[in-house]
C-alpha positions as CSV (number, residue, x, y, z in Angstrom):
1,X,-50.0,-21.3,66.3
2,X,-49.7,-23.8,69.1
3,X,-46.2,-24.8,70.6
4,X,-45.2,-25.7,74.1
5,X,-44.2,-22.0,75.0
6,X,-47.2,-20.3,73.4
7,X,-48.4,-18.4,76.1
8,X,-44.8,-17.1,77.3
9,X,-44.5,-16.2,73.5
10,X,-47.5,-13.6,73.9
11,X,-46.8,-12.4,77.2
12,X,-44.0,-11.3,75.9
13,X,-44.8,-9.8,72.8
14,X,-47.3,-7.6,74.5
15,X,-45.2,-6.7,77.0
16,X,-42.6,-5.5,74.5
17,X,-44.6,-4.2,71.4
18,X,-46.8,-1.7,72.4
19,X,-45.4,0.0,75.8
20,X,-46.9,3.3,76.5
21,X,-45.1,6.6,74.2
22,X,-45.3,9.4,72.4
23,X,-42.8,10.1,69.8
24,X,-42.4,12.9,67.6
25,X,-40.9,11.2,64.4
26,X,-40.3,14.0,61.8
27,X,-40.8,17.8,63.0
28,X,-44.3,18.6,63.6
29,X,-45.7,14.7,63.5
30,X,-45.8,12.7,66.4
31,X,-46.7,9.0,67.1
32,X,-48.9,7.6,69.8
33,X,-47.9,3.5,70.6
34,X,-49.9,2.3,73.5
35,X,-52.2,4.5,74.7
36,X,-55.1,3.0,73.2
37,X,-56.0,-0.6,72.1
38,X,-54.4,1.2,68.1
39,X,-52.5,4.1,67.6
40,X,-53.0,7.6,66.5
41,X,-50.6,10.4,64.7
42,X,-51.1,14.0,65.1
43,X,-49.8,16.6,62.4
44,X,-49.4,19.9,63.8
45,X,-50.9,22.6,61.2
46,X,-51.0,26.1,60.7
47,X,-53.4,26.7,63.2
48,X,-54.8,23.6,63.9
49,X,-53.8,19.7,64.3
50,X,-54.7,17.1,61.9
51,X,-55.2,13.7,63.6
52,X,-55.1,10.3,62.2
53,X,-57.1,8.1,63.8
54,X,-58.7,8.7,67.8
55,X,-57.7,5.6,69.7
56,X,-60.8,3.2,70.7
57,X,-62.6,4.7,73.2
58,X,-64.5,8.9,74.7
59,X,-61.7,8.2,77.9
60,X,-58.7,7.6,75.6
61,X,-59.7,10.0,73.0
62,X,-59.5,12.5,76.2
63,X,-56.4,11.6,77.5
64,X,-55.2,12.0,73.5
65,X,-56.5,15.2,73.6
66,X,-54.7,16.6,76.6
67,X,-51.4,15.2,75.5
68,X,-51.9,16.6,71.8
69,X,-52.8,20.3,73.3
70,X,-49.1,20.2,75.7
71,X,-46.9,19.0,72.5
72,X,-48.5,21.7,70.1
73,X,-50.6,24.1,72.3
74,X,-53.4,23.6,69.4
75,X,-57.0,21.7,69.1
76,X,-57.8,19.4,66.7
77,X,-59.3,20.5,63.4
78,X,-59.0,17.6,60.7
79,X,-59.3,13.9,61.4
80,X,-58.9,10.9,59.1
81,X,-60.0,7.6,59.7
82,X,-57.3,5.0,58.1
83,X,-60.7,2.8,57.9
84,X,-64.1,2.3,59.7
85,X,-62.6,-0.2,62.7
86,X,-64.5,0.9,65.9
87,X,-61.1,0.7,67.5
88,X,-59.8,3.6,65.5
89,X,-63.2,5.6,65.8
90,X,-64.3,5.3,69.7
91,X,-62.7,8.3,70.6
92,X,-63.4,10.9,68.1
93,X,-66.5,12.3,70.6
94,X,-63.7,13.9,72.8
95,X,-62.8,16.5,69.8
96,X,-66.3,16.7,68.6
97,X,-66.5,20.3,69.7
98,X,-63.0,21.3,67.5
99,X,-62.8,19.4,64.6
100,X,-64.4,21.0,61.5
101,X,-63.6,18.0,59.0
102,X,-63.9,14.3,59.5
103,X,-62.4,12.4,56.0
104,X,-62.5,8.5,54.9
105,X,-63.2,6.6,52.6
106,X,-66.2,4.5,51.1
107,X,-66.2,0.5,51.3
108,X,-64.4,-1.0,48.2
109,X,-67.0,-3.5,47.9
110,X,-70.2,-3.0,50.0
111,X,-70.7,-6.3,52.9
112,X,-73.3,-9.1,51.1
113,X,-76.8,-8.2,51.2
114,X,-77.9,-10.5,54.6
115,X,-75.2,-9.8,56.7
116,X,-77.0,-7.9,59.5
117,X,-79.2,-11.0,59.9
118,X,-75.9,-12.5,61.3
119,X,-76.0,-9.9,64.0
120,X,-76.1,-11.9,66.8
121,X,-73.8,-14.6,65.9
122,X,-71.5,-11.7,65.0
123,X,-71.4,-10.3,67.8
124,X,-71.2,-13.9,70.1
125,X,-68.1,-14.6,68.5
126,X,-66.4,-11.0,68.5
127,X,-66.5,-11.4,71.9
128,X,-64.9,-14.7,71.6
129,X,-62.6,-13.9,69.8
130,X,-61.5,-10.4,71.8
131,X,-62.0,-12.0,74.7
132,X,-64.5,-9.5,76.3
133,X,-65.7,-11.8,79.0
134,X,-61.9,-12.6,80.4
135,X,-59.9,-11.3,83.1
136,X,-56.4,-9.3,82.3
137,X,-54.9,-11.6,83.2
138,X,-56.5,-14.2,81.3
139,X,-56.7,-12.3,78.2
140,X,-52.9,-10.8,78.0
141,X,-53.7,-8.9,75.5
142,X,-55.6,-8.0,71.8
143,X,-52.5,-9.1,70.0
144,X,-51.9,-6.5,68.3
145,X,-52.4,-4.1,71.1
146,X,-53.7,-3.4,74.9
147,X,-56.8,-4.6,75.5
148,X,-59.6,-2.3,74.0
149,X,-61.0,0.2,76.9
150,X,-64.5,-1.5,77.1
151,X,-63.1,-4.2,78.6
152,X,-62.5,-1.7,81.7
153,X,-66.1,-0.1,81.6
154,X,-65.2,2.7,79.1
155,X,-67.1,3.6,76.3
156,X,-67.2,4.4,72.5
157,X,-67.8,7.8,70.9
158,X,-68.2,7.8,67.3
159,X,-68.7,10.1,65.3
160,X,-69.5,10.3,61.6
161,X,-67.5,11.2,58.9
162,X,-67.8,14.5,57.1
163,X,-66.2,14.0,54.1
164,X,-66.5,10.5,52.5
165,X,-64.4,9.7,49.4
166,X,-65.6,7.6,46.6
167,X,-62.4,8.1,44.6
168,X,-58.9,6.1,44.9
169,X,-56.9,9.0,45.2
170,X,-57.2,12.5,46.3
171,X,-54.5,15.0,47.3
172,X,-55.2,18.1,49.0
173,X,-53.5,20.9,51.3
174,X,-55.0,21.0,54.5
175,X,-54.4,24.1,57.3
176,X,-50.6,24.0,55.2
177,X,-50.0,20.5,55.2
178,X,-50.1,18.3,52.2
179,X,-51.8,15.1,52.0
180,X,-52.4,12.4,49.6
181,X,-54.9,9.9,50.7
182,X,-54.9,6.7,48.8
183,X,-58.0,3.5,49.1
184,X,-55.8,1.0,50.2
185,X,-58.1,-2.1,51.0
186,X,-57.1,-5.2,53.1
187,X,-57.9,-5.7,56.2
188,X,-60.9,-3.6,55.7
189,X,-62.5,-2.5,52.2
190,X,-62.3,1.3,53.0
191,X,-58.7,1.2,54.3
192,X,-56.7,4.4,53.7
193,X,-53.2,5.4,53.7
194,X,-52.0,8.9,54.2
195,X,-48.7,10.1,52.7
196,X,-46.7,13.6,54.0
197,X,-44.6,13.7,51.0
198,X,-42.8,16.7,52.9
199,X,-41.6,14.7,56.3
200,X,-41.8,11.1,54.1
201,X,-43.9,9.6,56.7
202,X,-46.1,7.1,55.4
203,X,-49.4,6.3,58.0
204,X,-51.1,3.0,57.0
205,X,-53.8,2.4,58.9
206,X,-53.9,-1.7,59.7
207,X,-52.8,-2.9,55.9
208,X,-49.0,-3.5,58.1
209,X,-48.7,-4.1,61.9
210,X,-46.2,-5.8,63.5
211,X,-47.1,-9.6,63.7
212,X,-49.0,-11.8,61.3
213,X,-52.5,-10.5,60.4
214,X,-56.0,-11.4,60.4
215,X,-55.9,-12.3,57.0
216,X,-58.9,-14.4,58.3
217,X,-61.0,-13.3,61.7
218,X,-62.1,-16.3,63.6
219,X,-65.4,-14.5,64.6
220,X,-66.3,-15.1,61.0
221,X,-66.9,-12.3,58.1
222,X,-66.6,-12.1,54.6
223,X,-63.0,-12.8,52.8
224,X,-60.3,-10.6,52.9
225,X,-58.7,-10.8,49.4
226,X,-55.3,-11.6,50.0
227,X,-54.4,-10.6,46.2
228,X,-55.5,-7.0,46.9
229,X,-54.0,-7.3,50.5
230,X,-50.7,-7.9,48.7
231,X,-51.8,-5.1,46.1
232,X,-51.6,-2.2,48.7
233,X,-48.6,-3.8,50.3
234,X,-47.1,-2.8,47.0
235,X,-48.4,0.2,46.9
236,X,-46.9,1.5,50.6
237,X,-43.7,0.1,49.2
238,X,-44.2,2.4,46.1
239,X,-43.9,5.5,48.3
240,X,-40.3,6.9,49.4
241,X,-41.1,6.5,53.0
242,X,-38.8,7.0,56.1
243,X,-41.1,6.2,58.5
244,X,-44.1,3.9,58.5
245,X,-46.5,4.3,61.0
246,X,-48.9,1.3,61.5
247,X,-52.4,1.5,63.5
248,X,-51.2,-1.0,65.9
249,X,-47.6,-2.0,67.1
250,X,-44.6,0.0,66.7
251,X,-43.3,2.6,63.9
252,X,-41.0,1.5,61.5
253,X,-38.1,3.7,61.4
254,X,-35.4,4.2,58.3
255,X,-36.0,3.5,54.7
256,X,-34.2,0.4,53.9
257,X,-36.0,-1.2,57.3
258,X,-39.2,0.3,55.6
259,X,-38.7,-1.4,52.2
260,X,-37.5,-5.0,54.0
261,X,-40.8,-4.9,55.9
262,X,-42.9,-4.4,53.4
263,X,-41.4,-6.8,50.9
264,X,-41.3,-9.1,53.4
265,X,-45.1,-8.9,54.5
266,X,-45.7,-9.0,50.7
267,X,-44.0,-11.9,50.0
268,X,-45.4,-14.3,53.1
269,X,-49.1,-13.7,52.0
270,X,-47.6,-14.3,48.1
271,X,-46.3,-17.3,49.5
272,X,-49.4,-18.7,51.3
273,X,-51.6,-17.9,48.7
274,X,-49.5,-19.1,45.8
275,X,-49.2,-22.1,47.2
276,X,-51.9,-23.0,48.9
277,X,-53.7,-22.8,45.5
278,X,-51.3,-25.0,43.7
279,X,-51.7,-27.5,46.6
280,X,-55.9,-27.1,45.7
281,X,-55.2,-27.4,42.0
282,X,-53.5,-30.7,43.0
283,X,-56.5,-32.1,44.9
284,X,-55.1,-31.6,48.5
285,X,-57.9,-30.8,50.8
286,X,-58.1,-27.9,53.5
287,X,-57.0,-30.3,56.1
288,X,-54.1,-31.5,54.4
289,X,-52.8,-27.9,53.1
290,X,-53.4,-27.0,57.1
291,X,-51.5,-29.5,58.0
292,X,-49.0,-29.8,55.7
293,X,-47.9,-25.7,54.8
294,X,-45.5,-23.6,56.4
295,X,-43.9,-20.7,55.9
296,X,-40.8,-20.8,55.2
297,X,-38.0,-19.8,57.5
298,X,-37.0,-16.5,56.1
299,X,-40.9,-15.7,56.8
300,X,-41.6,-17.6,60.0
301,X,-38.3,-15.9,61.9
302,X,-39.0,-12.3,61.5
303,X,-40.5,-11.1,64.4
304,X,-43.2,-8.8,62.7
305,X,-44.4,-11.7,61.0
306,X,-45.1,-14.1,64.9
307,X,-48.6,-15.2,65.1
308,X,-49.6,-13.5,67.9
309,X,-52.3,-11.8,66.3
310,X,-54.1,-14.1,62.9
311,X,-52.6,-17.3,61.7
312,X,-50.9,-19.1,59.2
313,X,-53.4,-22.3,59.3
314,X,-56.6,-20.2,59.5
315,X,-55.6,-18.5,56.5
316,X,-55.0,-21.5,54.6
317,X,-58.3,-22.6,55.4
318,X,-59.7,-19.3,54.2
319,X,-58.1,-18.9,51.2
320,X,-59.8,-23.1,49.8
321,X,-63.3,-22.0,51.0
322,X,-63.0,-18.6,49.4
323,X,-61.9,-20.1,46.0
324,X,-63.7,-23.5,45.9
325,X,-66.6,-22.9,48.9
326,X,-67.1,-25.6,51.4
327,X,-67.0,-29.3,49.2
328,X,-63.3,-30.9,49.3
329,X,-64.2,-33.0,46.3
330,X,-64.5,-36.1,47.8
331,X,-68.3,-37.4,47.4
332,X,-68.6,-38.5,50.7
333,X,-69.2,-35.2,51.8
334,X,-72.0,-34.4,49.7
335,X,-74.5,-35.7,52.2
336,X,-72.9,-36.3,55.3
337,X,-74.7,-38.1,58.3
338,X,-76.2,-35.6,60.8
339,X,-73.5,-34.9,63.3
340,X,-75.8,-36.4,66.0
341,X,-76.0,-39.4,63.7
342,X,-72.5,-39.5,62.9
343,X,-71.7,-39.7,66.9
344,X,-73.8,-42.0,68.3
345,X,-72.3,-44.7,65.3
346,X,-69.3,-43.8,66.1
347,X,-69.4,-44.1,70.0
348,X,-71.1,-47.5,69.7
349,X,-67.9,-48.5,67.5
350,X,-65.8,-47.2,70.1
351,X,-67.2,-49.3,73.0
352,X,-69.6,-46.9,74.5
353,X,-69.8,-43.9,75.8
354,X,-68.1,-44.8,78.6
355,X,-65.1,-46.0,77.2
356,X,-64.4,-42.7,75.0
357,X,-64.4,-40.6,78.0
358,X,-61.9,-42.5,79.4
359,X,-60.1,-42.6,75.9
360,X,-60.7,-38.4,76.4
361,X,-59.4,-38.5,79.4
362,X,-56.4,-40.6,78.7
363,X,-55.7,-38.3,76.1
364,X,-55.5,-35.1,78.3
365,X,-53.4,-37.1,80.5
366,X,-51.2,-38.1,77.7
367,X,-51.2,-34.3,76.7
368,X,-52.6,-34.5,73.4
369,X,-55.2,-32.1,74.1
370,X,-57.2,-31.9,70.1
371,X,-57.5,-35.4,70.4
372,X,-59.1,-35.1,73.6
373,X,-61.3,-31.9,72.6
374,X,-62.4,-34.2,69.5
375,X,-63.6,-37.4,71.6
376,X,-65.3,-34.8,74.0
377,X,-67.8,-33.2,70.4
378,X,-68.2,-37.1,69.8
379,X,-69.8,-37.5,73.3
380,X,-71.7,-34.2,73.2
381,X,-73.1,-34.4,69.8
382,X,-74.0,-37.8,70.6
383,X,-76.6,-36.8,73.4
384,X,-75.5,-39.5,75.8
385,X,-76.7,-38.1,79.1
386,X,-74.6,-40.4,81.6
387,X,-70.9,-39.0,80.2
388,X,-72.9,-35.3,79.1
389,X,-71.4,-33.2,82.6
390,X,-68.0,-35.0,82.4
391,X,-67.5,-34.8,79.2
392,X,-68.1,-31.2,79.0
393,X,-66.0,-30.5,82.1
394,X,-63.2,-32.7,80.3
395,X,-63.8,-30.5,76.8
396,X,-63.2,-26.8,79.2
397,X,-60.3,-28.4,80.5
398,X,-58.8,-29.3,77.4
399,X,-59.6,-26.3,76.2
400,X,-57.6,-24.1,78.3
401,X,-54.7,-26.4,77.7
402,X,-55.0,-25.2,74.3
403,X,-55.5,-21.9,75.3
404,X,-52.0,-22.3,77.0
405,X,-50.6,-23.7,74.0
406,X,-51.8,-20.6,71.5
407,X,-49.0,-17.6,70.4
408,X,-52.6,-15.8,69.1
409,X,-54.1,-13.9,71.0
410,X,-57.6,-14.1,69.1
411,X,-57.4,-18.2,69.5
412,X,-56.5,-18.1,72.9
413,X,-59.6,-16.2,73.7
414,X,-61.2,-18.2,72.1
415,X,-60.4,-21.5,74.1
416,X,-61.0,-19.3,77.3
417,X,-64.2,-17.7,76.3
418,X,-65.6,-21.3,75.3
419,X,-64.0,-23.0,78.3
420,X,-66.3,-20.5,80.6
421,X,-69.0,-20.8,78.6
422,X,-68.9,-24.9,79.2
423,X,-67.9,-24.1,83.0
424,X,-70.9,-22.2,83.7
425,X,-73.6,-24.1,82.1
């Protein structure tokens, strides 16, 4: 979302949603907030620890280690993965030489066929997105947490799963706990939720963290079904829990602040969905439902529901190309001019391609920054050399005025990432 304080906004979320503890929140389960780019939960056993989840990276996954050994003066001898994420994987190498069981769950739906030919891409734009390439500073944060510990030089440990569940449910005693594991798919097709009926703590993975999800990634990726997002919503709110434990922000403490979450998380993606599609069915296009779709206040003023992390307009966006694919309906766009094509007519219209840098600039003066950004692409995909280096200096410095302007933390790295990009070419 982009507002005058956008930056502030995030600072200040980060500083205040993920500071550094480790809580035990029933007897004999504790909760780790900020010691990793997600969280973890350890179960103390019989003999052993059950952990959910290893932080993000072999360093962290350490440091995890240590702390887990003082509270319970036991290694770790079960882990479950809440879903395949490498940030809630990286560390699992540091108890490689306790843990006898590793359990998740199989993909709902397997990724289409081709996807590893979009390796590259992929991985461009998750760094984009993450903001790999940025400062501390620069970055803030991941939004939803610290920034991930390969950003400092540290590295990932996976290791596999042992035990890989094809089924939707499965309930079992493990080292004299009791666990039901339930497919809970979302954010990721294999997402899990693990319920301790006997403490009524509830741990669910990434289907619910504290501000406004990735119901679409901007690095790209296949849709995230925001019917059977809303699905497992209902299904955490079906369990009796006193305690929800997210993989990323804070715990959610007490039942009826349990139930109001949930509900409420439900009913904002109901909301966006629902009516985004009756905007579709009424010929509105992507731009105009964008443009035009809010969520109402009730939605928009929680805190847990800020867009500091996915946003409201990209999931608009997501939601028309996943349901009617990429033609708006209006012929025109059938067979578009080339963009290069499309430029050069319209810079010559414009007066040249001197006169729409000076409209670009202008418009950065005048603050409005996307206008700006837009007459820059005109310039560029035009191929007029003479305006080429200014206009691509005026496009990075539009773009972290944008950056400035963004409460998410994926779109402000974005703008950053891309502004550097333009700055060192």
């Amino acid at each position: 979302m982009l507002i005058r304080d956008g930056e502030r906004r995030l600072r200040d979320f980060s500083r205040q949603s993920y500071r550094e503890e480790v809580r035990e929140v029933a007897p004999g389960v504790w909760f780790v907030l900020g010691m990793g780019h997600s969280n973890a939960v350890f179960i103390e056993g019989r003999t052993g620890v059950l952990l959910v989840d290893t932080l993000d990276t072999l360093k962290r996954g350490e440091k995890l280690r240590a702390v887990i050994g003082e509270k319970t003066g036991k290694e770790v001898k079960t882990i479950f993965y809440t879903h395949g994420h490498p940030d809630h994987r990286g560390g699992a190498g540091a108890f490689s030489d306790s843990v006898s069981e590793i359990i998740a769950f199989a993909p709902a739906n397997p990724a289409l066929k081709y996807s590893g030919y979009l390796e590259e891409i992929g991985r461009r734009r998750g760094e984009r997105q993450f903001g790999y390439g940025l400062t501390d500073e620069e970055a803030i944060s991941q939004g939803i947490g610290p920034r991930e510990g390969i950003t400092h030089g540290e590295h990932r440990a996976f290791v596999a799963p042992t035990t890989l569940y094809q089924q939707s449910r499965v309930v079992r005693e493990i080292d004299g706990v009791k666990v039901e594991l339930v497919r809970l798919p979302g954010e990721a097709e294999d997402g899990m939720m693990i319920w301790l009926e006997q403490t009524g703590v509830l741990c669910c993975g990434d289907t619910y963290y504290g501000c406004f999800p990735n119901l679409y990634a901007i690095r790209g990726g296949q849709y995230r079904d925001i019917a059977v997002w809303i699905e497992s919503l209902e299904t955490l709110r079906s369990y009796p829990a006193v305690c929800l434990l997210p993989g990323h922000t804070g715990a959610v403490l007490g039942r009826d602040q349990v139930e109001a979450t949930l509900k409420n998380f439900a009913g904002a993606f109901d909301y966006l969905l629902t009516h985004t599609l009756a905007g579709m069915n009424a010929g509105k296009s992507a731009e105009e439902l964008a443009a035009e779709l809010v969520l109402p206040a009730k939605y928009a003023e929680l805190p847990y529901l800020a867009e500091h992390y996915g946003c409201v307009e990209w999931t608009i966006r997501a939601i028309y190309t996943a349901y009617l694919g990429w033609f708006d309906g209006n012929p025109t766009h059938l067979h578009p001019l080339p963009p290069a094509e499309h430029a050069q007519k319209m810079v010559v219209l414009m007066g040249g391609a001197p006169a729409v840098l000076q409209a670009a600039q202008r418009a950065a003066a005048d603050g409005e920054h996307q206008w700006c950004l837009q007459l820059c692409d005109l310039l560029l995909d035009s191929g007029d050399r003479e305006t080429d280096r200014a206009a691509r200096g005026q496009k990075a410095a539009a773009l972290r005025a944008m950056a400035a302007l963004e409460t998410s933390a994926n779109g402000r790295h974005y703008y950053l990432a891309c502004a550097r990009e333009l700055e060192e070419e």
